[in-house]
C-alpha positions, 0 to 999 in steps of 0.5 A: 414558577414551574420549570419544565424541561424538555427530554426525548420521549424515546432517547437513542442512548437507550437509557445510559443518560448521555442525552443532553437533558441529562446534565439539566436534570442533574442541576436541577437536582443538585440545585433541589428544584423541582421540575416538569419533563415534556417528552418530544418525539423525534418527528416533534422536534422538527415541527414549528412549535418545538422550534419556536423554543429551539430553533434547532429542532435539537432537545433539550429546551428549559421553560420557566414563566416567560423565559424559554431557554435552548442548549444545555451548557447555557442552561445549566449556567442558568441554574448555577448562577440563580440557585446555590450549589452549584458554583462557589460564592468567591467571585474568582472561584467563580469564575473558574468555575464557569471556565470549566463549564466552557472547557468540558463543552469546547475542549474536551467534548468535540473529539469524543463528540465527533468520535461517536459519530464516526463509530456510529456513521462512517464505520464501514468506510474503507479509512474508518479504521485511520480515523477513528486512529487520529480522533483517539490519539486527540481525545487521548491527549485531552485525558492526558492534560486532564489527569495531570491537572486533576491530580489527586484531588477529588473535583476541578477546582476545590468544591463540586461545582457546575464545571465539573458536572459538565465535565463529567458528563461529557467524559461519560460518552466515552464509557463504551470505548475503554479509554477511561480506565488508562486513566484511573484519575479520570476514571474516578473523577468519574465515578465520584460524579456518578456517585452523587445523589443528585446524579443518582436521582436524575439519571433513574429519572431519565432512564424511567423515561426510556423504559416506559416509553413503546417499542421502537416500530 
């Protein structure tokens, strides 16, 4: 059966692959699956059609026979549960494997989230500046623990695996605030995921889009 994800016709990361539809590419490549991409435009994704397979109105979405799936975490799970590559075999491995699926989403993401927001939305308010202080210092101490636990060694835990695919998609949001380099760990952490052939792939994929798609206007 065919996999069709969907993706934004013109993405707003302006081809730096942090939209969500970058992590499916990602496991989709690692998995060597071949896939299709459905490009929405911002108006289409908060029409019923689109809706009907992200009630959201939010991309991406993953499609494959009758299954229809929404969220990118979840799907990426999918991936990983029904193809090889991207969890280990070892049921205890596996299981902390997903764990760190759940802690790059729920752990590590939300204040880098909400920091992108702030910058992006709230920088001309008169507290903007105390802030975008606080948030730092919480994505900081996330860094922190994260470096202490990663240590010197090359992934998470043993072997590449979707835990550490999610996680450095996430750590990627924050290229742009130099945070990274104060820890060379995460930062090579980083570098080791952006590395990889599969991330290679889908980011030019995902960046192709964005370059072949109109001018904004």
């Amino acid at each position: 059966m065919t996999i069709t994800i969907t993706a934004f016709q013109r993405s707003p990361d302006r081809g730096q692959g942090l939209a969500r539809d970058m992590a499916v590419r990602w496991a989709l490549e690692e998995a060597g699956l071949a896939y299709e991409v459905r490009l929405v435009s911002f108006e289409a994704m908060k029409q019923p059609p689109h809706r009907t397979a992200n009630p959201f109105g939010q991309i991406p979405t993953y499609e494959e026979g009758e299954l229809t799936l929404f969220e990118s975490g979840a799907i990426v799970l999918h991936i990983a549960c029904r193809h090889a590559g991207l969890l280990p075999d070892d049921a205890d491995a596996r299981a902390r494997a997903v764990t760190w699926m759940f802690a790059a989403l729920s752990t590590v993401e939300p204040p880098i989230v909400e920091r992108s927001m702030a910058v992006i939305f709230e920088s001309d308010r008169p507290w903007a500046t105390e802030r975008l202080r606080a948030i730092d210092a919480r994505i900081r101490t996330r860094l922190h623990e994260l470096a202490d636990r990663l240590g010197d060694a090359e992934w998470l835990d043993g072997a590449f695996s979707a835990g550490d695919l999610l996680m450095v998609a996430v750590l990627r949001r924050l290229r742009s605030s130099g945070m990274l380099e104060d820890y060379p760990g995460v930062h090579a952490y980083v570098a080791r995921g952006e590395a990889r052939p599969a991330f290679q792939r889908a980011f030019a994929d995902q960046l192709a889009v964005f370059n072949a798609a109109p001018p904004a206007g």
